[in-house]
ZADOPA-455659 format. One record per residue (C-alpha): residue number from 1; x, y, z. Coordinates in pm, whole numbers, plus 50000, padded with zeros to 5 digits. Example, Ala and Ser with C-alpha at 12.3 -4.5 7.8 and 13.67 -1.06 7.14 Angstrom:
<recs>
> seq/px/py/pz
> 1/51230/49550/50780
> 2/51367/49894/50714
</recs>
This chain:
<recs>
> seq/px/py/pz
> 1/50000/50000/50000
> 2/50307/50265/50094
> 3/50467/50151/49735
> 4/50151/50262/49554
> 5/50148/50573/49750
> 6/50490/50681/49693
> 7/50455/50589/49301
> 8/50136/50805/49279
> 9/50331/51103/49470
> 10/50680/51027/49232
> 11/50363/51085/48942
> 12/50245/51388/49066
> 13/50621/51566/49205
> 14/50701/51467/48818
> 15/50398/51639/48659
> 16/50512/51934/48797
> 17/50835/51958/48735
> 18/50784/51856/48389
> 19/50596/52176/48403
> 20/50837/52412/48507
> 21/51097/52267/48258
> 22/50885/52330/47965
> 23/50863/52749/48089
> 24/51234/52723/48047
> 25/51387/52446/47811
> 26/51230/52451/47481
> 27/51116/52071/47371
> 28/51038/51920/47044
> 29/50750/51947/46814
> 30/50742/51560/46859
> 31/50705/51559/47238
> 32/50480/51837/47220
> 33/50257/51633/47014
> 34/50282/51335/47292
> 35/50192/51608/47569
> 36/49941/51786/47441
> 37/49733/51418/47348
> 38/49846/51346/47717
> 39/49665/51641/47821
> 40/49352/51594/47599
> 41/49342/51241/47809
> 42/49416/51359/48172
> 43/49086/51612/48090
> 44/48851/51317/47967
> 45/48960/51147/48234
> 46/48869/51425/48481
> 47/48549/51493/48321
> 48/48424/51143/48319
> 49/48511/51120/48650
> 50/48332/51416/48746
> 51/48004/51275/48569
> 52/47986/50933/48689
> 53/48110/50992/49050
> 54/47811/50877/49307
> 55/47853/51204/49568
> 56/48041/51524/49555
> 57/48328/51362/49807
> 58/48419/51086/49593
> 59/48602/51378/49417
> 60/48711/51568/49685
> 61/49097/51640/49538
> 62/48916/51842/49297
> 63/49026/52154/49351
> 64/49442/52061/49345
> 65/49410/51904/49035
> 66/49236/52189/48885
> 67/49506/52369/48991
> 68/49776/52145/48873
> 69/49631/52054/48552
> 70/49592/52430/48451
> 71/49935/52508/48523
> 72/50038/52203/48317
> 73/49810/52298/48036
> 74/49969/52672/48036
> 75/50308/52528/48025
> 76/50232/52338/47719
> 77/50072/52649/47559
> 78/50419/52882/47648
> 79/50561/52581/47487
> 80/50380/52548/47145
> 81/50403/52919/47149
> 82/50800/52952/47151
> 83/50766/52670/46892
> 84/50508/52853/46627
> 85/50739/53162/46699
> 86/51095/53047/46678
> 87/51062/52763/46416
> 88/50695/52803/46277
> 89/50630/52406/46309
> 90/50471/52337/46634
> 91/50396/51991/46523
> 92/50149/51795/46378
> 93/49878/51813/46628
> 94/49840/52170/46635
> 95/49870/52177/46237
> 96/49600/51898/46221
> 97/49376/52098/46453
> 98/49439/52437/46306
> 99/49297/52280/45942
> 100/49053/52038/46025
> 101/48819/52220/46216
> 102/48833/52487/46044
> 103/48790/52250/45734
> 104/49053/52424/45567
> 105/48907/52822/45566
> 106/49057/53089/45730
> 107/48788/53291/45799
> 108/48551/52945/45945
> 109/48828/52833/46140
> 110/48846/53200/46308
> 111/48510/53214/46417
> 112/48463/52839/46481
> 113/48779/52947/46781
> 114/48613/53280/46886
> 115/48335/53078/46929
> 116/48458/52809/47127
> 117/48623/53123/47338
> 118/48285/53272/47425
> 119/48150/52959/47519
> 120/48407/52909/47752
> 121/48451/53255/47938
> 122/48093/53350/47900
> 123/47887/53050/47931
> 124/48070/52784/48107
> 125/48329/52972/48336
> 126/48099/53218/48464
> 127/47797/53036/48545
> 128/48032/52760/48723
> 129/48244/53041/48930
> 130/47868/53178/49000
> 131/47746/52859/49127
> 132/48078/52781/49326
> 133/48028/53113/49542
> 134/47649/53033/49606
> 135/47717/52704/49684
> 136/47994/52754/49915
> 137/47845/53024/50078
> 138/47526/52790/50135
> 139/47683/52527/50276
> 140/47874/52716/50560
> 141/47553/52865/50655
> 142/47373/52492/50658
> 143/47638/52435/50892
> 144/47491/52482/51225
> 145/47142/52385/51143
> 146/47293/51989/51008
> 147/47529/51978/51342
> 148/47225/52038/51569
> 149/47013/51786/51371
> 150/47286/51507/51414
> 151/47263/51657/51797
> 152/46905/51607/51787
> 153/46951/51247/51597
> 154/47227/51127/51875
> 155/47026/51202/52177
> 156/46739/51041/52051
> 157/46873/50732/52010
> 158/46861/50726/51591
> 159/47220/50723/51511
> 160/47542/50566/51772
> 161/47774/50792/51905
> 162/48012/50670/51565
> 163/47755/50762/51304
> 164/47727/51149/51456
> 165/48095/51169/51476
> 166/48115/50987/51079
> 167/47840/51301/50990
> 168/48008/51562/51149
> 169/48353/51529/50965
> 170/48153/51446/50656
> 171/47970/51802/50727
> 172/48349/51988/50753
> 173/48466/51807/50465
> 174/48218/51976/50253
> 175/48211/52286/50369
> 176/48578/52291/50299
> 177/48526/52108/49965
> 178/48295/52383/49827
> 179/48512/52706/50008
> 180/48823/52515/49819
> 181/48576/52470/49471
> 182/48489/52910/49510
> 183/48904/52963/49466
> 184/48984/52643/49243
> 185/48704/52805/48987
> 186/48923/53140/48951
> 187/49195/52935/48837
> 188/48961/52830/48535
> 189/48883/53147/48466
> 190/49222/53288/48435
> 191/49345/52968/48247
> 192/49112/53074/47978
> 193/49172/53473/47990
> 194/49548/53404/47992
> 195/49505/53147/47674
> 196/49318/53426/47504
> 197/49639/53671/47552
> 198/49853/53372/47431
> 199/49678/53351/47078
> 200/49670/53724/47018
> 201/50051/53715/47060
> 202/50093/53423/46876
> 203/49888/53599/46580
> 204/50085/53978/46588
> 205/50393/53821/46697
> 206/50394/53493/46465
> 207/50289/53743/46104
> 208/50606/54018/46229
> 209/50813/53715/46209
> 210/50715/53561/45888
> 211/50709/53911/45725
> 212/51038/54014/45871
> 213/51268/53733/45943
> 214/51156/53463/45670
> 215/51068/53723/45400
> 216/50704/53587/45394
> 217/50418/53790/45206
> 218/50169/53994/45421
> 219/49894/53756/45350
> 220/50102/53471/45327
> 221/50206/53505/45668
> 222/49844/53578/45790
> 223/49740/53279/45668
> 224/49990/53045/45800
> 225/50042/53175/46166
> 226/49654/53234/46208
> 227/49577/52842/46160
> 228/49911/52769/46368
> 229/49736/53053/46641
> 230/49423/52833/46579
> 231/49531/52518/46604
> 232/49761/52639/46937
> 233/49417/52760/47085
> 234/49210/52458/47015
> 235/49460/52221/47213
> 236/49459/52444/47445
> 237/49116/52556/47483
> 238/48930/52221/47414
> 239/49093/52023/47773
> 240/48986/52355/47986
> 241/48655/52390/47854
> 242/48674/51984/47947
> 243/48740/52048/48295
> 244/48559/52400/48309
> 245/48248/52112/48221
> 246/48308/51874/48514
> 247/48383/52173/48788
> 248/47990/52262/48624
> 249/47895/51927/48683
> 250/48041/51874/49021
> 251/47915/52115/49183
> 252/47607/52146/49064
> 253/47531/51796/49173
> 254/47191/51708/49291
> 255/47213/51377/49459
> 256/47462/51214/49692
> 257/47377/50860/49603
> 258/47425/50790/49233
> 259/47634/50915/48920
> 260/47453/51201/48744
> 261/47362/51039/48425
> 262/47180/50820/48622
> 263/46977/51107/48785
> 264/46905/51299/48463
> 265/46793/50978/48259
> 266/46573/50868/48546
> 267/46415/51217/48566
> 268/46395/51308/48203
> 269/46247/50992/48121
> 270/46040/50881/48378
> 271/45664/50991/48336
> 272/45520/50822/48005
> 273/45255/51134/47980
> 274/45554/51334/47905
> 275/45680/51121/47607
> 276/45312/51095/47453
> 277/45286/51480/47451
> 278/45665/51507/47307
> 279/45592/51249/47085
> 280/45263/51364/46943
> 281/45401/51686/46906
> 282/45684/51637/46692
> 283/45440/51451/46429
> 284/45257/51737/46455
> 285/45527/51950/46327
> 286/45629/51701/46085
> 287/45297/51634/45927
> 288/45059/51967/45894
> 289/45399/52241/45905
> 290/45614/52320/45584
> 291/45869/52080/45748
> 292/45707/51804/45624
> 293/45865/51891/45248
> 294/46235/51745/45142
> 295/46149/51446/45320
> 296/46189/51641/45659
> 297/45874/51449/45734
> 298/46018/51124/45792
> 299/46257/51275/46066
> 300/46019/51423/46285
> 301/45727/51134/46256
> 302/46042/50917/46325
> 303/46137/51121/46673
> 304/45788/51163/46748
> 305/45691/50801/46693
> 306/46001/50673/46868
> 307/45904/50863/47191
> 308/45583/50768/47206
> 309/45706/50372/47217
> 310/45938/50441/47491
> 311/45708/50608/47657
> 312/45509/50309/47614
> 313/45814/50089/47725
> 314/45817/50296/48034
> 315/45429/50279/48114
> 316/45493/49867/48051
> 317/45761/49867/48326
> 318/45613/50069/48556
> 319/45298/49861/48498
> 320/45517/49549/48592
> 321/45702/49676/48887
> 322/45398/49796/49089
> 323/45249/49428/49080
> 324/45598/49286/49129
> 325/45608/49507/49420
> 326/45241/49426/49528
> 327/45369/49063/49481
> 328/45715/49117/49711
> 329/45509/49328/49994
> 330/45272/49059/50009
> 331/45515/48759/50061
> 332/45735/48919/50284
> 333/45403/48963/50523
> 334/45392/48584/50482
> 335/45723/48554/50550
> 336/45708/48752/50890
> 337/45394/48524/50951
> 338/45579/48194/50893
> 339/45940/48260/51037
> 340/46033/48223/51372
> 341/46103/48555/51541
> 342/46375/48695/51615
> 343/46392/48744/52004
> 344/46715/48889/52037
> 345/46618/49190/51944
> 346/46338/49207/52165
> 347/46619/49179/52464
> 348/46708/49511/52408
> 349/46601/49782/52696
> 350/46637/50145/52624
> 351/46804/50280/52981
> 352/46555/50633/52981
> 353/46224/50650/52748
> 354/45982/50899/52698
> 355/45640/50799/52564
> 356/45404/51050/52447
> 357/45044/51043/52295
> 358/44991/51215/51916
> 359/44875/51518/52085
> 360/45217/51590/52203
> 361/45431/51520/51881
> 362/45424/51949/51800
> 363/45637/51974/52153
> 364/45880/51716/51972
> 365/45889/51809/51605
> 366/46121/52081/51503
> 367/45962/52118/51193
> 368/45682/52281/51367
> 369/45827/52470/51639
> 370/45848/52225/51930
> 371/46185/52236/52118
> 372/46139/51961/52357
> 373/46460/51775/52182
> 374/46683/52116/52267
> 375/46556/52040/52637
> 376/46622/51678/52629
> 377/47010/51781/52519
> 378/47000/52043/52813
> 379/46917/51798/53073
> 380/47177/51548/52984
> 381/47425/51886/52993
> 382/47289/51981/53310
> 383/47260/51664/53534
> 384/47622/51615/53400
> 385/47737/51924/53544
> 386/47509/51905/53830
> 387/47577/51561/53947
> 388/47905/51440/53757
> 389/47705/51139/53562
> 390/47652/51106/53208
> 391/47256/51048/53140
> 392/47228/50739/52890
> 393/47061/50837/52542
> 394/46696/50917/52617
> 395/46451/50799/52348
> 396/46142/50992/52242
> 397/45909/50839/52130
> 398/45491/50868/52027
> 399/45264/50620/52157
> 400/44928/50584/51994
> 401/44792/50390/52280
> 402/44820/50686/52499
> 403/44596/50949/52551
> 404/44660/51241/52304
> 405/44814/51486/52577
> 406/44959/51182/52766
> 407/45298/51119/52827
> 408/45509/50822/53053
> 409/45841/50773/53187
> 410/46059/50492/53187
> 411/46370/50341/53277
> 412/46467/50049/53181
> 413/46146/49936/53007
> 414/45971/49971/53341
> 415/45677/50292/53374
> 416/45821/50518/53689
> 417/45599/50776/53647
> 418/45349/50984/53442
> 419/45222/51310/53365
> 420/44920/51493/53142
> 421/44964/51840/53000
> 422/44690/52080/52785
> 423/44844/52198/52435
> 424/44841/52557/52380
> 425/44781/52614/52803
> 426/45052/52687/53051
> 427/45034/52576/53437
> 428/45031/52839/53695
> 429/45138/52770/54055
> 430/45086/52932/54360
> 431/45414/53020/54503
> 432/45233/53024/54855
> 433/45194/53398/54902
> 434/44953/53474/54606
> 435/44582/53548/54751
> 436/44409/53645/54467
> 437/44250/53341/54291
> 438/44269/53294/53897
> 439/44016/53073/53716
> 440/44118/52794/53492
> 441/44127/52434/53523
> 442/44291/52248/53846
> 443/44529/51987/53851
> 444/44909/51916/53992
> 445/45234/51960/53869
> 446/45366/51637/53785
> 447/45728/51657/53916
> 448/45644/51761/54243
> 449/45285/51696/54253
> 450/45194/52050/54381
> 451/44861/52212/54330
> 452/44875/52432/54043
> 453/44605/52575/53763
> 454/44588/52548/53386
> 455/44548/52858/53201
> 456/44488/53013/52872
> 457/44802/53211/52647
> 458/44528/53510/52735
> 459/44566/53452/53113
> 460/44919/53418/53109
> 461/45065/53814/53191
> 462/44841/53838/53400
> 463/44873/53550/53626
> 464/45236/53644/53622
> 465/45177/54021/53752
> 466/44966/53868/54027
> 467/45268/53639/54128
> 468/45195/53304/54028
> 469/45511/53079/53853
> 470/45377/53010/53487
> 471/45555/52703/53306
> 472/45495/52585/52948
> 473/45419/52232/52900
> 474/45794/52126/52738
> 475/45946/52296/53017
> 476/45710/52068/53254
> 477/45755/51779/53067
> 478/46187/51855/53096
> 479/46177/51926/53475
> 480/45938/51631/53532
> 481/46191/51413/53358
> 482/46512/51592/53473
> 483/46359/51497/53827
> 484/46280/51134/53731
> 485/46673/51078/53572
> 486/46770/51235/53914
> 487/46611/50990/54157
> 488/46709/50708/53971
> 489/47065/50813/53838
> 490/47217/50556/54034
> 491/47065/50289/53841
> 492/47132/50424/53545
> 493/47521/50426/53658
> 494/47647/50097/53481
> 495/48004/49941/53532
> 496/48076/50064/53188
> 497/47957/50403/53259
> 498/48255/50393/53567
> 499/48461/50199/53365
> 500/48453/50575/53098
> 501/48485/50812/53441
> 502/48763/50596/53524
> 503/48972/50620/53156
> 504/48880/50993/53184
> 505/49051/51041/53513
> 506/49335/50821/53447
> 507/49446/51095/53124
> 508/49576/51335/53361
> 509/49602/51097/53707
> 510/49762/50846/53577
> 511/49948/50704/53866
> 512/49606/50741/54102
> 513/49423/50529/53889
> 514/49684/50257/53852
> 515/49696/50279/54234
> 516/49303/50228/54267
> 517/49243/49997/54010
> 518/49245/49710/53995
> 519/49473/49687/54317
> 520/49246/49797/54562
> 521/48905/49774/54431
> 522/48734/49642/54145
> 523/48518/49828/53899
> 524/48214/49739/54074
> 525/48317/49810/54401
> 526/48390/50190/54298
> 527/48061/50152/54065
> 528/47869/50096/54430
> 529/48033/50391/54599
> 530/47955/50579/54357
> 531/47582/50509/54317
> 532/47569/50509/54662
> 533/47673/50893/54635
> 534/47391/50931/54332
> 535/47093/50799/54522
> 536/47148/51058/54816
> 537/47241/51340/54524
> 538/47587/51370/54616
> 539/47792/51491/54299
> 540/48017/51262/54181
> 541/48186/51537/53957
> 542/48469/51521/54201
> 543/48624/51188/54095
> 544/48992/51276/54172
> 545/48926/51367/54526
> 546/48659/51007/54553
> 547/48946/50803/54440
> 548/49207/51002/54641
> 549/48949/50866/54923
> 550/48933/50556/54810
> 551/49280/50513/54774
> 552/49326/50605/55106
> 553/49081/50362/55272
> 554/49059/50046/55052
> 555/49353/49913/55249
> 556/49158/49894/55600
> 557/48833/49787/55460
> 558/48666/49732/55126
> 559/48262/49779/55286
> 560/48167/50009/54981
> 561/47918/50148/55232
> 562/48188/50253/55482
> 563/48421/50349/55186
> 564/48096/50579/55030
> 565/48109/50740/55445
> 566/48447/50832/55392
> 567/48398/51017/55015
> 568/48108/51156/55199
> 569/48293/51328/55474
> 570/48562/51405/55247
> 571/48297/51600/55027
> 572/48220/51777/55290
> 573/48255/52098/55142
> 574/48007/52024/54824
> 575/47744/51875/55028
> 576/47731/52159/55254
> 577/47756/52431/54974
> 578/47436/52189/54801
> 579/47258/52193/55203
> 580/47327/52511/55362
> 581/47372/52763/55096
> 582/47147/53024/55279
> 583/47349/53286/55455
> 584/47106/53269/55739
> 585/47099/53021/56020
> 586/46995/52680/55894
> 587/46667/52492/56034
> 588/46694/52110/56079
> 589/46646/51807/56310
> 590/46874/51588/56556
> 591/46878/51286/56628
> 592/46884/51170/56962
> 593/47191/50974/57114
> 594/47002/50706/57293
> 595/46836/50609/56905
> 596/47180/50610/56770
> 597/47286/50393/57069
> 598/47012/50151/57010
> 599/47145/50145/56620
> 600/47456/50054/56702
> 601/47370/49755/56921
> 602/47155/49650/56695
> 603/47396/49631/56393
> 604/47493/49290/56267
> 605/47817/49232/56074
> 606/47780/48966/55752
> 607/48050/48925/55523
> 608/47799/49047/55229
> 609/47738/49375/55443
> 610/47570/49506/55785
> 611/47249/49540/55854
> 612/47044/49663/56116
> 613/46784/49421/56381
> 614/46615/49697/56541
> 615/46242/49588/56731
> 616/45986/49607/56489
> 617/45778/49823/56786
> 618/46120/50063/56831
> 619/46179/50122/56450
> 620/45787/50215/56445
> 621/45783/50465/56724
> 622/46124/50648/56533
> 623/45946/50624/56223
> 624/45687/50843/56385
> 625/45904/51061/56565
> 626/46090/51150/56226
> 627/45732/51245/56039
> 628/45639/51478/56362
> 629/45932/51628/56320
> 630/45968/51639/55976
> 631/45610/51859/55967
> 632/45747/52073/56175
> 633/45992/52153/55918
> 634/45751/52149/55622
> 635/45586/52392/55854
> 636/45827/52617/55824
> 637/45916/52622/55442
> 638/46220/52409/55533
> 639/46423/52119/55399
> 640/46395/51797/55540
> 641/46717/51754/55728
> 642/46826/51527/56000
> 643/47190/51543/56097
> 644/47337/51235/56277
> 645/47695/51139/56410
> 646/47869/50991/56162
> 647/47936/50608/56316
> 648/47541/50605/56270
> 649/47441/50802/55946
> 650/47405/50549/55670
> 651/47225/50276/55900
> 652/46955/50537/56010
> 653/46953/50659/55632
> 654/46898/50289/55571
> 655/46603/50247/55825
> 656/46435/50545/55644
> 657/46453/50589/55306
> 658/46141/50352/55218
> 659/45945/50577/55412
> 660/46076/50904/55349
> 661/46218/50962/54995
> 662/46298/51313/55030
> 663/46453/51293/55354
> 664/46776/51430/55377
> 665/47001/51268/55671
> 666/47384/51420/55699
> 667/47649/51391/55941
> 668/47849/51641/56164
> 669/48199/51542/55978
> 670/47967/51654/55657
> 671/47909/51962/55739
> 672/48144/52268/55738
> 673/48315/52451/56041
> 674/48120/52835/55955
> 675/47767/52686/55855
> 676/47510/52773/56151
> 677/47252/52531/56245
> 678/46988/52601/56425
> 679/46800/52277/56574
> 680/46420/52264/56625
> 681/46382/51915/56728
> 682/46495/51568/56810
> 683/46391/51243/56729
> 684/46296/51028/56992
> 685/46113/50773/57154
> 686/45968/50731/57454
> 687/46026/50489/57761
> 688/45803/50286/57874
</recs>
């Protein structure tokens, strides 16, 4: 593979020194001959190309050969001209083309080149350097709108994390294939201006010499160097008007999927109503018009009879494709009837789904205005800066079985939780110190099941002047399922997921890493710390200082629950900056020593874990303590917060969290040296 690459570089590096020798040595009319067919090649070669390539990239060197070839092609022409000026004989390819299309007159031969000239400045240049600019300028600003649609495609679960990246670079190949095609098009034009200058000098310059230096007459020498001049031109002229054709051609290109003959025969001559109209009206014209004298007649009921038969070919296929199709449809139904199933791909579980009836499709379709897959993006951003964890791909999805403004939640194929919204209302909530009333129609907010109102776009500035907090429904339907992805983060944390935090860490800790793992603990083990942090809301963001714990403590005892009591303490400064941000005293609950006694006797050591035997009638009575106290909080406006000594924080966390979910339960060795607390009861039980 290297030898072919080096040959095809040894190909090129020769091309262009080739080049440069022919601005200085002159060369034979013989090898001139040889170049100039060598060039007529390389140009049919680049225009075919150009025609039959499937998508714009397949050509994407474009733009240096155009460059190389026209600095070839105006060596050869410096060439020829020293030749038709020094010796008069430029060889036989120039001669041949200097007679034969003009077929031998002067004056045809001129205008046949002028001609050929306009066509290629006026026509076929300019309309390919227009439609270089517009095009390049089109794609950059496409740009930003295709990089948020592969956005949008990634984090809905239609394309892998390898197909976005594939997209983007084919995106910024483009856009600097076209930007490279808006210069590489100037070169054409100048090839052609400065081939133009060439043949006037070839003409004034080529009759002072045959008049002067070989004693020609006037006319003589008019005739002879103007079919040289011609014939000079033509070789010239003829490969860049090839290659001003395929830079047309290339960029003009429709499709990305097939050649462009292909396109324009399929669309040309693919509706058999078409043909018959063509067809009828060329015999028309060839019948009942003065064409149909001298035989003309015959040529146009010919063309118009010949188009009405392949139109007629083209009706017949089309005719047998539809029932082949008809055919194909129907026995691959009876294949999917008869076949056994395929099961594994029923196996698959999408980690976070979001089901949503037809009437909510709007929210999710960009097309018309809904944003809800900008929010879904922002939530993954958010919980990720928020909490440390990357949020699996969440699919979106509609669900016909649901009600029209109904939407569901799951994670891992399993319904959490549900919500309804009203299209075109917004939900108004009662921050608690609104007393005017507004009308509209009750119901709760779905993430935090608060009472709240729906109410009209007409209702909306003015329920906000009164006080209330309006919401749209994609910013309810985010926050319910930013809450959702929250609670059950640390189920969503797989030993993949820490196996990716880990590689990330290890980039710039290397020798941390190699400490931790797998010396000390296992992937798992840190995966269980770590959701142990998630479930209580702890960031994990942190991970050097949780694996400087780690490293520390895996040693003495490999408990991931004592291990996530150690991060925890050690994260002290997070938790209390997520806890006690207020700059005023804090409000919470204690617990009371004689409870945390009782937890500690009752602890029993296993080598899968502890766990705790408290009296059934014991753990009742601090189950109701804890909810007294807890309303006294709620009460107040206040977070539910019970702070513990340390030795008993995750066992009494244990004890509660089936009953209270939102109950937050921190230790002193959590909580920072300046943050106030203010106590306003204890949980306790009474002796009997």
């Amino acid at each position: 593979m290297k030898q072919v690459s080096f040959r095809g570089d040894v190909f090129v590096g020769l091309y262009l020194l080739a080049a440069v020798i022919f601005f200085i040595i002159p060369i034979p009319s013989l090898l001139l001959d040889v170049l100039i067919s060598f060039n007529i090649m390389v140009a049919l070669i680049i225009l075919f190309n150009c025609l039959f390539a499937e998508e714009t990239l397949s050509m994407s060197s474009f733009p240096t050969i155009l460059l190389f070839t026209t600095f070839f092609r105006i060596s050869l022409n410096v060439s020829s001209t020293r030749l038709i000026l020094l010796t008069g004989d430029p060889g036989v390819v120039v001669k041949t083309f200097g007679n034969f299309v003009g077929g031998g007159n002067l004056v045809v031969g001129t205008i046949i080149f002028i001609v050929l000239v306009i066509v290629q400045m006026v026509v076929i240049n300019k309309g390919s350097e227009r439609v270089s600019e517009v095009t390049a300028r089109f794609t950059l600003d496409a740009m930003p709108g295709k990089q948020m649609a592969i956005d949008a495609d990634l984090n809905t679960g239609a394309i892998t994390d390898k197909e976005a990246i594939e997209r983007r670079e084919k995106i910024q190949q483009e856009s600097a294939f076209f930007g490279s095609m808006d210069g590489a098009t100037k070169y054409v034009k100048g090839d052609a201006t400065a081939g133009l200058i060439i043949t006037l000098i070839n003409v004034v310059g080529g009759i002072i010499l045959g008049v002067v230096l070989q004693g020609m007459e006037i006319s003589e020498a008019i005739s002879y160097y103007i079919i040289l001049t011609i014939g000079d031109g033509l070789v010239s002229q003829i490969p860049s008007m090839l290659i001003s054709l395929a830079t047309g051609i290339l960029i003009t290109k429709a499709s990305k999927s097939s050649n462009i003959g292909d396109i324009m025969i399929g669309q040309l001559f693919h509706v058999p109503k078409v043909l018959y109209m063509v067809g009828a009206t060329l015999s028309f014209l060839g019948i009942f018009t003065p064409l149909r004298s001298e035989g003309r007649i015959l040529i146009y009921l010919a063309m118009g009879l010949g188009i009405i038969v392949v139109g007629r070919l083209i009706a017949h296929t089309e005719e047998v494709a539809a029932i082949e199709e008809e055919v194909q449809e129907e026995e691959v139904q009876a294949d999917e009837i008869r076949r056994h199933e395929n099961v594994n791909a029923l196996l698959q579980v999408d980690p976070i789904e979001l089901e949503f009836g037809y009437g909510i499709i709007p929210l999710a379709d960009v097309n018309q205005g809904g944003d809800l897959l900008d929010r879904v993006v922002m939530i993954r951003r958010q919980i990720a800066l928020e909490l440390g964890a990357v949020v699996p791909i969440i699919r979106l999805r509609d669900n016909i079985q649901l009600n029209p403004n109904q939407y569901i939640i799951k994670i891992k194929g399993i319904q959490i939780s549900e919500g309804e919204i009203l299209f075109d209302h917004y939900m108004a909530m009662n921050p608690g110190y609104v007393e005017e009333e507004i009308t509209g129609i009750p119901t709760f907010e779905p993430s935090f099941h608060l009472p709240a109102i729906w109410i009209t776009e007409a209702q909306r500035e003015r329920a906000e002047s009164m006080g209330y907090t309006v919401v749209d429904p994609p910013s309810i339907i985010a926050t319910h399922l930013t809450e959702i992805i929250k609670s059950h983060l640390d189920e969503l944390l797989t030993r993949q997921d820490v196996q990716n935090l880990i590689n990330n860490v290890k980039e710039t800790n290397t020798t941390l890493v190699d400490e931790l793992v797998p010396k000390l603990l296992g992937v798992g083990e840190i995966q269980k710390v770590l959701q142990n942090l998630l479930s209580e809301g702890v960031s994990i963001r942190d991970l050097v200082t949780i694996f400087e714990t780690l490293a520390d403590y895996a040693a003495t005892t490999r408990d991931t629950d004592v291990l996530t009591e150690y991060v925890r303490q050690r994260l002290k400064r997070a938790i209390s900056n997520t806890y006690f941000t207020d700059s005023e005293m804090t409000t919470v609950v204690t617990l009371d020593p004689k409870i945390e006694q009782d937890i500690m006797n009752s602890i029993k050591q296993t080598e899968q874990g502890a766990y705790i035997t408290l009296d059934p009638v014991v753990t009742k009575q601090i189950l109701s303590s804890v909810e007294a106290e807890l309303k006294k909080l709620e009460n107040q406006g206040k977070a539910p917060i019970i702070i513990t000594s340390p030795i008993v924080r995750m066992y009494f966390k244990k004890l509660t969290k089936d009953y209270f979910k939102d109950l937050i339960v921190i230790s002193y060795n959590e909580i920072e040296s300046d943050v106030e607390l203010q106590s306003i009861g204890v949980v306790t039980i009474n002796d009997n």
